[in-house]
PDB file of N, CA, C and O in Angstrom, chain B, residues numbered from 101:
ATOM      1  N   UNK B 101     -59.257  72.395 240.209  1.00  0.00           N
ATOM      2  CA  UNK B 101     -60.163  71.663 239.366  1.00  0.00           C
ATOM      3  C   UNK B 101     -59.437  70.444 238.790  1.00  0.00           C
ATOM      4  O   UNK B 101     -58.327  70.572 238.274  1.00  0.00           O
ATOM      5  N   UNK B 102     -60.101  69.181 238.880  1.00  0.00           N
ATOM      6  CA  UNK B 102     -59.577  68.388 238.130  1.00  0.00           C
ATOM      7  C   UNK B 102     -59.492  67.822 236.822  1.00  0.00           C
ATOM      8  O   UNK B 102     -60.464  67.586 236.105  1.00  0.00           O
ATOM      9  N   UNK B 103     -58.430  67.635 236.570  1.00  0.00           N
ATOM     10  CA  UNK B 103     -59.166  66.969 234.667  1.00  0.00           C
ATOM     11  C   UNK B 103     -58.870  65.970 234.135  1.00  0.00           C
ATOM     12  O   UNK B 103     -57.981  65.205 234.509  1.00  0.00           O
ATOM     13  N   UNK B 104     -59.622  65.835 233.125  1.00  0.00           N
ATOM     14  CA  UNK B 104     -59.766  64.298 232.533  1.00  0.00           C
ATOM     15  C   UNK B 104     -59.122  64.317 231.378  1.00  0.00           C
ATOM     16  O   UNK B 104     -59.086  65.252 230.579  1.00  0.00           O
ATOM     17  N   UNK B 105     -58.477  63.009 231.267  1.00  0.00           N
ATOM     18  CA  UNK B 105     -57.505  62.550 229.778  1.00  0.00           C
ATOM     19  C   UNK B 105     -58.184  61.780 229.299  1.00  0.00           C
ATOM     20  O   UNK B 105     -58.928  61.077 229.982  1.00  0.00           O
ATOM     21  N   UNK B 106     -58.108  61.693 227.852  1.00  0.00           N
ATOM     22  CA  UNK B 106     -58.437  60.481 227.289  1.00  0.00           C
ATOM     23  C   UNK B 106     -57.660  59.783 226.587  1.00  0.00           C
ATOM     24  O   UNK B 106     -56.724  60.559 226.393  1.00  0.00           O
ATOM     25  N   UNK B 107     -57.348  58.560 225.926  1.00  0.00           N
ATOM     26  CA  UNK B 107     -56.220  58.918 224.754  1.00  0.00           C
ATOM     27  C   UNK B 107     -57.510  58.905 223.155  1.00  0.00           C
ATOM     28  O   UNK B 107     -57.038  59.242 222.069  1.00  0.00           O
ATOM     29  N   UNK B 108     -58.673  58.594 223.218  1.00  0.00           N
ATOM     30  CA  UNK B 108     -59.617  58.045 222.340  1.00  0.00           C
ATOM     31  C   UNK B 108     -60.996  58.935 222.742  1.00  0.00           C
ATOM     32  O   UNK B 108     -61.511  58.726 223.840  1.00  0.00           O
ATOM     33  N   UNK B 109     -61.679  60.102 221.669  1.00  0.00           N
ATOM     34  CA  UNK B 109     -62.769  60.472 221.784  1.00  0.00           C
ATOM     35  C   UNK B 109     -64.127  60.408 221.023  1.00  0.00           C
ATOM     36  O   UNK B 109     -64.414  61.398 220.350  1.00  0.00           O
ATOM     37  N   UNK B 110     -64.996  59.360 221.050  1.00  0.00           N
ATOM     38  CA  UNK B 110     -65.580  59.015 219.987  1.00  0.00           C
ATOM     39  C   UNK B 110     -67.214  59.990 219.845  1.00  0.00           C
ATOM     40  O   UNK B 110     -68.103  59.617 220.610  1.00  0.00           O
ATOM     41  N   UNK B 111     -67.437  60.811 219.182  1.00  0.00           N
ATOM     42  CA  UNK B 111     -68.571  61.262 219.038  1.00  0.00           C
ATOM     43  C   UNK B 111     -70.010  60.893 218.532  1.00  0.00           C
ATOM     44  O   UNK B 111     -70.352  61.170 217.382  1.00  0.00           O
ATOM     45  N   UNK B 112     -70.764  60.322 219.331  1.00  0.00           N
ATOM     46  CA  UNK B 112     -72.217  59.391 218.652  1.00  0.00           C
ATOM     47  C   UNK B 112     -71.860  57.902 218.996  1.00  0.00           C
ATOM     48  O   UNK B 112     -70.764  57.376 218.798  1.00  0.00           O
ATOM     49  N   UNK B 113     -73.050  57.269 219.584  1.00  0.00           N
ATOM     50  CA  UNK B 113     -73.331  56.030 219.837  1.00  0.00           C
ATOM     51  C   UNK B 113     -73.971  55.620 219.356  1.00  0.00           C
ATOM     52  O   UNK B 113     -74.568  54.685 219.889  1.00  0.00           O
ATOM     53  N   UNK B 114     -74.331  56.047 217.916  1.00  0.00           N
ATOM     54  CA  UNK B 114     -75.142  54.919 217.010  1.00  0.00           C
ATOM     55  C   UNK B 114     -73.961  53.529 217.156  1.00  0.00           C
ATOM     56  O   UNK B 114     -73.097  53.264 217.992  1.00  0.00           O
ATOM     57  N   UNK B 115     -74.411  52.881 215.958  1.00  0.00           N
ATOM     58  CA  UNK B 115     -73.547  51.182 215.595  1.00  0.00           C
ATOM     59  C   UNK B 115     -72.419  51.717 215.038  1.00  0.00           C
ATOM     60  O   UNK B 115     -71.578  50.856 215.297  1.00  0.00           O
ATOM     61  N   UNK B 116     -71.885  52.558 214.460  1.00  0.00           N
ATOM     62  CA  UNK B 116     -70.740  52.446 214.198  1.00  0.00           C
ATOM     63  C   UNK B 116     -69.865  53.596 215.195  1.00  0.00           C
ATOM     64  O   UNK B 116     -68.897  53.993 214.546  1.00  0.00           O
ATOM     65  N   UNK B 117     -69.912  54.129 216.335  1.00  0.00           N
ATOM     66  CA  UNK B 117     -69.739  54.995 217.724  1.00  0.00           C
ATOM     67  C   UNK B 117     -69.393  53.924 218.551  1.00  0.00           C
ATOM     68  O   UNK B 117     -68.263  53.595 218.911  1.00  0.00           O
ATOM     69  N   UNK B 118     -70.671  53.313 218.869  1.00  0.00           N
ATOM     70  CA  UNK B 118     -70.646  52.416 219.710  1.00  0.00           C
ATOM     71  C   UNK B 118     -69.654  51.016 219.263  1.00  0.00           C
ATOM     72  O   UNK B 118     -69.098  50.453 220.206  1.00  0.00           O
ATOM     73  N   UNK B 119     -69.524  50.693 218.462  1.00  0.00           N
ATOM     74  CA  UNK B 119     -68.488  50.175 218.514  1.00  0.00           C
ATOM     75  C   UNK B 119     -66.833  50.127 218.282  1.00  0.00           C
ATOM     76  O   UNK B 119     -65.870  49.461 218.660  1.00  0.00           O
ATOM     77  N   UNK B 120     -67.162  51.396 217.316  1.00  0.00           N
ATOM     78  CA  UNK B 120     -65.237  52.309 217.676  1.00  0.00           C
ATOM     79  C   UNK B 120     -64.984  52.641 218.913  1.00  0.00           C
ATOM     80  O   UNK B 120     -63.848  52.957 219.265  1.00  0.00           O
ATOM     81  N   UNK B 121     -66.309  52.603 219.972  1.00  0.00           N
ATOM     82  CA  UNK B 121     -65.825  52.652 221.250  1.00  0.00           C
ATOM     83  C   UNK B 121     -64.925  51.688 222.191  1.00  0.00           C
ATOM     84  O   UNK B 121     -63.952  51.824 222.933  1.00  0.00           O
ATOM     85  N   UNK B 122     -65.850  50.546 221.723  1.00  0.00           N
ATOM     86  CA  UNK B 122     -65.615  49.068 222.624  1.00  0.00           C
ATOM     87  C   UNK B 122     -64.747  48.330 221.941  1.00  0.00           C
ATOM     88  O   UNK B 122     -64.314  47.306 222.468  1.00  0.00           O
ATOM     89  N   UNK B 123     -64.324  48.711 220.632  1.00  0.00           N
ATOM     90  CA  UNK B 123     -62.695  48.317 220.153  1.00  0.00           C
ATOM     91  C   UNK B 123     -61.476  49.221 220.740  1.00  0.00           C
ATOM     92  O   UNK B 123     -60.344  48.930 221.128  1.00  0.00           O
ATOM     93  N   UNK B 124     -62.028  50.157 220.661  1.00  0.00           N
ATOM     94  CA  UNK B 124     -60.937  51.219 221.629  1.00  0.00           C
ATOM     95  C   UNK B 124     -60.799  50.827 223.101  1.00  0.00           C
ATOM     96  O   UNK B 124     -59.678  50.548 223.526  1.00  0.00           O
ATOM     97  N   UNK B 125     -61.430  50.803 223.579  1.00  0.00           N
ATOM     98  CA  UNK B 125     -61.613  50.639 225.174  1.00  0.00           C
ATOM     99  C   UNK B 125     -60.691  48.964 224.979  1.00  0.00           C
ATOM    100  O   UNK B 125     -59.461  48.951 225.043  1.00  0.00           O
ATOM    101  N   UNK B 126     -61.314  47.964 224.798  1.00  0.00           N
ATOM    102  CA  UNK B 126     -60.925  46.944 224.345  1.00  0.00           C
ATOM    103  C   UNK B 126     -59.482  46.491 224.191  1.00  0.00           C
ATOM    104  O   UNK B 126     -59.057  45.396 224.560  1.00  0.00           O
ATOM    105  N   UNK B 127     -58.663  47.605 223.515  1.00  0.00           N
ATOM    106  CA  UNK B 127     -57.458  47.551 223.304  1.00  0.00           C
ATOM    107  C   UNK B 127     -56.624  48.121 223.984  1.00  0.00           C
ATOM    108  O   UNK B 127     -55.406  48.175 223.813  1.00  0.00           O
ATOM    109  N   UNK B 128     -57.646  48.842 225.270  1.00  0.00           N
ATOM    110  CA  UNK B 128     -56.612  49.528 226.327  1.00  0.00           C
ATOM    111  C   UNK B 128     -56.674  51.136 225.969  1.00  0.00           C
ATOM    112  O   UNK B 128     -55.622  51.700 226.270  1.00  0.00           O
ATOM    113  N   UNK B 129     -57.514  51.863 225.484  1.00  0.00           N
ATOM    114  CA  UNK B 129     -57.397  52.891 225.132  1.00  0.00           C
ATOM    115  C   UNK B 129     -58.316  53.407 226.420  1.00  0.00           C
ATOM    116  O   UNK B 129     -59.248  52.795 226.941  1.00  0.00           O
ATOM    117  N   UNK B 130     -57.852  54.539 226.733  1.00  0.00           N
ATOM    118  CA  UNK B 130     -59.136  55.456 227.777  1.00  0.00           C
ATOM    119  C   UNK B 130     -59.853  56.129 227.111  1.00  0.00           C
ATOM    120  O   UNK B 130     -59.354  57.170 226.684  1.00  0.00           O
ATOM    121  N   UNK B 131     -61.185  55.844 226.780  1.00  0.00           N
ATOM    122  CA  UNK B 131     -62.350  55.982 225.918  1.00  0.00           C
ATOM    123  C   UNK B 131     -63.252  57.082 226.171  1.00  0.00           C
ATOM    124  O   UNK B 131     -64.084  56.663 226.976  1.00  0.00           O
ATOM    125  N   UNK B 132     -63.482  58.243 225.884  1.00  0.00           N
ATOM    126  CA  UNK B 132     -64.628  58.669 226.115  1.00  0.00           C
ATOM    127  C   UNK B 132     -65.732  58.922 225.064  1.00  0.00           C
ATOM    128  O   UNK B 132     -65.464  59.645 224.105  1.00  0.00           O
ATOM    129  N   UNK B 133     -66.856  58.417 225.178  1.00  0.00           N
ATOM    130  CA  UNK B 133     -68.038  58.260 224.291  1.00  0.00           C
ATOM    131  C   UNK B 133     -69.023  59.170 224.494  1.00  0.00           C
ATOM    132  O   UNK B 133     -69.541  59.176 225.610  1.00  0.00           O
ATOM    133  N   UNK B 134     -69.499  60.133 223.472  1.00  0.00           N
ATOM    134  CA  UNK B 134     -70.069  60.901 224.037  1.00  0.00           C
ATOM    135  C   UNK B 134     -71.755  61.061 222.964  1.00  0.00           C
ATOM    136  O   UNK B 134     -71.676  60.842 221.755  1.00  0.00           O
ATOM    137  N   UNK B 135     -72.865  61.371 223.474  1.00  0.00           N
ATOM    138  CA  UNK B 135     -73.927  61.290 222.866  1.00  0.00           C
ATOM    139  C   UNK B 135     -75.189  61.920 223.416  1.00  0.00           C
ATOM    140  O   UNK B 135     -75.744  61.856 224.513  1.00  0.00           O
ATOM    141  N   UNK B 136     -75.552  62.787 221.854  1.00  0.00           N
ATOM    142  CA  UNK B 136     -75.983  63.763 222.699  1.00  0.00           C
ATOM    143  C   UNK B 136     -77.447  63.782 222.572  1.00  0.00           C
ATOM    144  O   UNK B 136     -77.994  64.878 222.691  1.00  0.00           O
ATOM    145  N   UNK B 137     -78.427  62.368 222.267  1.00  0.00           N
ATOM    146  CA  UNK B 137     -79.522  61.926 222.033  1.00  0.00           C
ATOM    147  C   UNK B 137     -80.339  61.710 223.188  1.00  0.00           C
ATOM    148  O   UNK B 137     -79.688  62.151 224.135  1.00  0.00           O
ATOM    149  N   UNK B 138     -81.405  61.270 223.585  1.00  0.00           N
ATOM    150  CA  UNK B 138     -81.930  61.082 224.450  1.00  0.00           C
ATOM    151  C   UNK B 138     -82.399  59.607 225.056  1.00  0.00           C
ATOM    152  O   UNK B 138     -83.072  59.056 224.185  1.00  0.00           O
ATOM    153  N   UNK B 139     -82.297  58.870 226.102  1.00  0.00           N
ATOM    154  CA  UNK B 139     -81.940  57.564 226.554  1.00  0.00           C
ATOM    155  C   UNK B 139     -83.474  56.643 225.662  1.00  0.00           C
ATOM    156  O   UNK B 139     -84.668  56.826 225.897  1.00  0.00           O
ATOM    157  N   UNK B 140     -82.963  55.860 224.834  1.00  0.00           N
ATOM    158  CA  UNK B 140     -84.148  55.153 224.357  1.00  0.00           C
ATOM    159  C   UNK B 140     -84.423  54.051 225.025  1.00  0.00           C
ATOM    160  O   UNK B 140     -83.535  53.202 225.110  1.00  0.00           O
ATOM    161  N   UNK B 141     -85.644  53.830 225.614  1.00  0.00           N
ATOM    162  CA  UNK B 141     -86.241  52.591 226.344  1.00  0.00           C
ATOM    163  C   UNK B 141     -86.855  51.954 224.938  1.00  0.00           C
ATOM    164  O   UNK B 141     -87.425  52.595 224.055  1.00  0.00           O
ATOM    165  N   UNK B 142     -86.621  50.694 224.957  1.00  0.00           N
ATOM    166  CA  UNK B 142     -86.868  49.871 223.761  1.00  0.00           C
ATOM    167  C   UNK B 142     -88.578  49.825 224.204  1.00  0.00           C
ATOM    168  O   UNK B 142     -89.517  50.294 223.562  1.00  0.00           O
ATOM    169  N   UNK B 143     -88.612  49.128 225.459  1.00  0.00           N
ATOM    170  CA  UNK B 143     -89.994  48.612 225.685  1.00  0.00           C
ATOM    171  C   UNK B 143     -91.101  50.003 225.658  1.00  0.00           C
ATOM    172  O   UNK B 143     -92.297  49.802 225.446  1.00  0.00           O
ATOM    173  N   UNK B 144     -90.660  51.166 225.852  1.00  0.00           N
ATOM    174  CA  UNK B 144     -91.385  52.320 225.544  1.00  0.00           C
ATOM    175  C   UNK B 144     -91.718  52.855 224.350  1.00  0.00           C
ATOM    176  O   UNK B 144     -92.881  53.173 224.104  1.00  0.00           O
ATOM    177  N   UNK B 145     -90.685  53.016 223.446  1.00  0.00           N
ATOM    178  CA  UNK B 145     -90.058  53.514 222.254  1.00  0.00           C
ATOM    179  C   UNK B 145     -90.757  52.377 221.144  1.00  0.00           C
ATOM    180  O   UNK B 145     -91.631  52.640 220.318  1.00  0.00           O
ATOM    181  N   UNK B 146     -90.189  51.213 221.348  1.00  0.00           N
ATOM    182  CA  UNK B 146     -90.494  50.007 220.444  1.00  0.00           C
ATOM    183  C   UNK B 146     -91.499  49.257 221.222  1.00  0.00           C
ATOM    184  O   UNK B 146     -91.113  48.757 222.279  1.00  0.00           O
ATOM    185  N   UNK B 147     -92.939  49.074 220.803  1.00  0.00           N
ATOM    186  CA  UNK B 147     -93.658  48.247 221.921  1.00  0.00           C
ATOM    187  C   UNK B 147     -93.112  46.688 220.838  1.00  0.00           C
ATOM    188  O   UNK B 147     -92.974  45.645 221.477  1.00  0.00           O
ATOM    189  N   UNK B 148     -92.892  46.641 219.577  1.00  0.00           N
ATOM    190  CA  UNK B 148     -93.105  45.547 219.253  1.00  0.00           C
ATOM    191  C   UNK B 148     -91.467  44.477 219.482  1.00  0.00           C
ATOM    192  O   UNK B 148     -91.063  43.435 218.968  1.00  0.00           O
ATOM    193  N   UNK B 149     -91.119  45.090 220.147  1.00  0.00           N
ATOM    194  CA  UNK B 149     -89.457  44.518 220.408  1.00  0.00           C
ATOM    195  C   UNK B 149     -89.913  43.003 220.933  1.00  0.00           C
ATOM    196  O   UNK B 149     -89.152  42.144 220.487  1.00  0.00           O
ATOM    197  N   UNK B 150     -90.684  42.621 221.542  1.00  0.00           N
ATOM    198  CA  UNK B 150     -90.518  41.454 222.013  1.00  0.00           C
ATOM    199  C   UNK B 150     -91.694  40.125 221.359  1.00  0.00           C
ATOM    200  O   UNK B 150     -91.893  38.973 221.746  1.00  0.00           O
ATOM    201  N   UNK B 151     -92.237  40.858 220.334  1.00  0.00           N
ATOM    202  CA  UNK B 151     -92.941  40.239 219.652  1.00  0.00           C
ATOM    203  C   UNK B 151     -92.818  39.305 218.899  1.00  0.00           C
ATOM    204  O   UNK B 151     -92.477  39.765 217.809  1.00  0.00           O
ATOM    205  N   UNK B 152     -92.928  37.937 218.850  1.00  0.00           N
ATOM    206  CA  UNK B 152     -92.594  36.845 217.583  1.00  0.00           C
ATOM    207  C   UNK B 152     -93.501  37.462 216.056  1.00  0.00           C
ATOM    208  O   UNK B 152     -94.602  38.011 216.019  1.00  0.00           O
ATOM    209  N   UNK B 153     -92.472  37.089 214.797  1.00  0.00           N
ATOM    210  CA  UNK B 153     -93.426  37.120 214.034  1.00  0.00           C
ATOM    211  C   UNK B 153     -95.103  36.763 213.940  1.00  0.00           C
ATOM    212  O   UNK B 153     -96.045  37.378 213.441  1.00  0.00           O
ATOM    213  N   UNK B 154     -95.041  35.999 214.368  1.00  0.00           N
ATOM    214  CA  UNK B 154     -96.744  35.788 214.591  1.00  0.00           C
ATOM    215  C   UNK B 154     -97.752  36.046 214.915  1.00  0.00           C
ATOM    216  O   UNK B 154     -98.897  35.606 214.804  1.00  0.00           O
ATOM    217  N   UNK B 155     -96.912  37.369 215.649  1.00  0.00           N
ATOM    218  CA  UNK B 155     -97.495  37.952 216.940  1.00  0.00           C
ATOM    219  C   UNK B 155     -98.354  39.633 216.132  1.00  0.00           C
ATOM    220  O   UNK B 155     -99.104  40.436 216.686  1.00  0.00           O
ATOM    221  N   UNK B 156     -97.768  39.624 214.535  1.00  0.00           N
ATOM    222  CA  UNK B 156     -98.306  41.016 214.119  1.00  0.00           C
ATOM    223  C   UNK B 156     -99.136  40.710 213.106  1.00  0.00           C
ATOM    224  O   UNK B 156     -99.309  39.796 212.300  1.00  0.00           O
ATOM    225  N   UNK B 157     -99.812  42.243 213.527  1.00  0.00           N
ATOM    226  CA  UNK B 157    -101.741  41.959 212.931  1.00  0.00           C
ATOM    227  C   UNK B 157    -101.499  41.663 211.541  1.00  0.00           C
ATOM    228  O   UNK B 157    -102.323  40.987 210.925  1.00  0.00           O
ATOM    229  N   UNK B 158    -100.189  42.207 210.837  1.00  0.00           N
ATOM    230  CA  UNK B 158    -100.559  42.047 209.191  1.00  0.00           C
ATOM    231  C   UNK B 158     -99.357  40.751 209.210  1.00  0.00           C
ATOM    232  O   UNK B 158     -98.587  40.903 208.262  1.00  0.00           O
ATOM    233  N   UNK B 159     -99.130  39.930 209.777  1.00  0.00           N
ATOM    234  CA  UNK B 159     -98.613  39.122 209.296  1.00  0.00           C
ATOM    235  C   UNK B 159     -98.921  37.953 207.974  1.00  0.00           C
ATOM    236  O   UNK B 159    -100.066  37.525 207.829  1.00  0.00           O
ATOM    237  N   UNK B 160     -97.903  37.543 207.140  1.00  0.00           N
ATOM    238  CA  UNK B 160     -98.386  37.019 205.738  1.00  0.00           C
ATOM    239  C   UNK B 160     -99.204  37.936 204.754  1.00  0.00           C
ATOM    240  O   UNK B 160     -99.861  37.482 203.817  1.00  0.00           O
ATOM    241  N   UNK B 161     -99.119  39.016 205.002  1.00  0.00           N
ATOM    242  CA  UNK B 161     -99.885  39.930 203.721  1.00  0.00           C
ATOM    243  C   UNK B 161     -98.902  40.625 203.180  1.00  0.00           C
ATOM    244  O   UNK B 161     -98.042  41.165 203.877  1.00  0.00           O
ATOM    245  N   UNK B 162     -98.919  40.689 201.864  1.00  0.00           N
ATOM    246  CA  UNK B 162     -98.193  41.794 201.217  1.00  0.00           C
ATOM    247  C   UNK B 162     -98.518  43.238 201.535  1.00  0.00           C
ATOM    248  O   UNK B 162     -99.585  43.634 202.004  1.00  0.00           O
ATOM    249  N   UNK B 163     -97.343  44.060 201.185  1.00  0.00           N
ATOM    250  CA  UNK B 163     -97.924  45.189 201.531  1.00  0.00           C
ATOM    251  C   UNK B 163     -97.872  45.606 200.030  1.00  0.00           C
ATOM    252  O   UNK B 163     -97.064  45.158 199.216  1.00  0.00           O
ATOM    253  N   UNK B 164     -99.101  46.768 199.709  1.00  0.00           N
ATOM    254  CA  UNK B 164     -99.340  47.262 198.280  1.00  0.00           C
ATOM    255  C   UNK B 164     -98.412  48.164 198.074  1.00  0.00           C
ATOM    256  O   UNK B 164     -97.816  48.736 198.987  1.00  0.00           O
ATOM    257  N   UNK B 165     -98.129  48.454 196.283  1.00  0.00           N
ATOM    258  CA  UNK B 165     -97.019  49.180 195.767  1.00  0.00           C
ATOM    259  C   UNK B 165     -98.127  50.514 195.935  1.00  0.00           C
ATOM    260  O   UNK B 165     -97.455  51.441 196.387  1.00  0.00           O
ATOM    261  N   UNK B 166     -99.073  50.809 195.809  1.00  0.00           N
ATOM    262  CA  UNK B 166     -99.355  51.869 195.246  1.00  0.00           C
ATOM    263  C   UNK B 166    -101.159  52.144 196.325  1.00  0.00           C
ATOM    264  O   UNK B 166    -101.861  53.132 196.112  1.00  0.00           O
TER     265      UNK B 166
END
C-alpha cells in the first residue's frame, strides 16, 4: 500500500482554510486540504450571483425594522 506525506494539513475550505492552504502550498509546503461539505455550484445555489444591482426586484427600498 502506498502512502501519502504531507508536511501541512488544513481542515475546512471556508476563507480562512482556503487560504492557510494557498499560503502553505505557496511557500513550498505539501498541502493537504480537506472538506467535508458538499460541492457548491454558485449558478445553482446562488441564482442571483450574476446579477447587477439593478437587476433586484426590491432595489432602492428600505427594508422595515419591524
Amino acid at each position: 500500500m502506498k502512502s501519502n506525506t504531507f508536511d501541512t494539513i488544513v481542515v475546512g475550505a471556508g476563507m480562512s482554510g482556503g487560504w492557510a492552504a494557498k499560503e502553505f502550498s505557496e511557500q513550498g509546503f505539501k498541502t493537504l486540504l480537506l472538506e467535508r461539505g458538499p460541492n457548491v455550484e454558485h449558478l445553482k445555489y446562488y441564482p442571483t450571483t450574476n446579477m447587477q444591482p439593478w437587476e433586484f426586484k426590491h432595489r432602492r427600498r428600505l427594508t422595515s425594522v419591524f
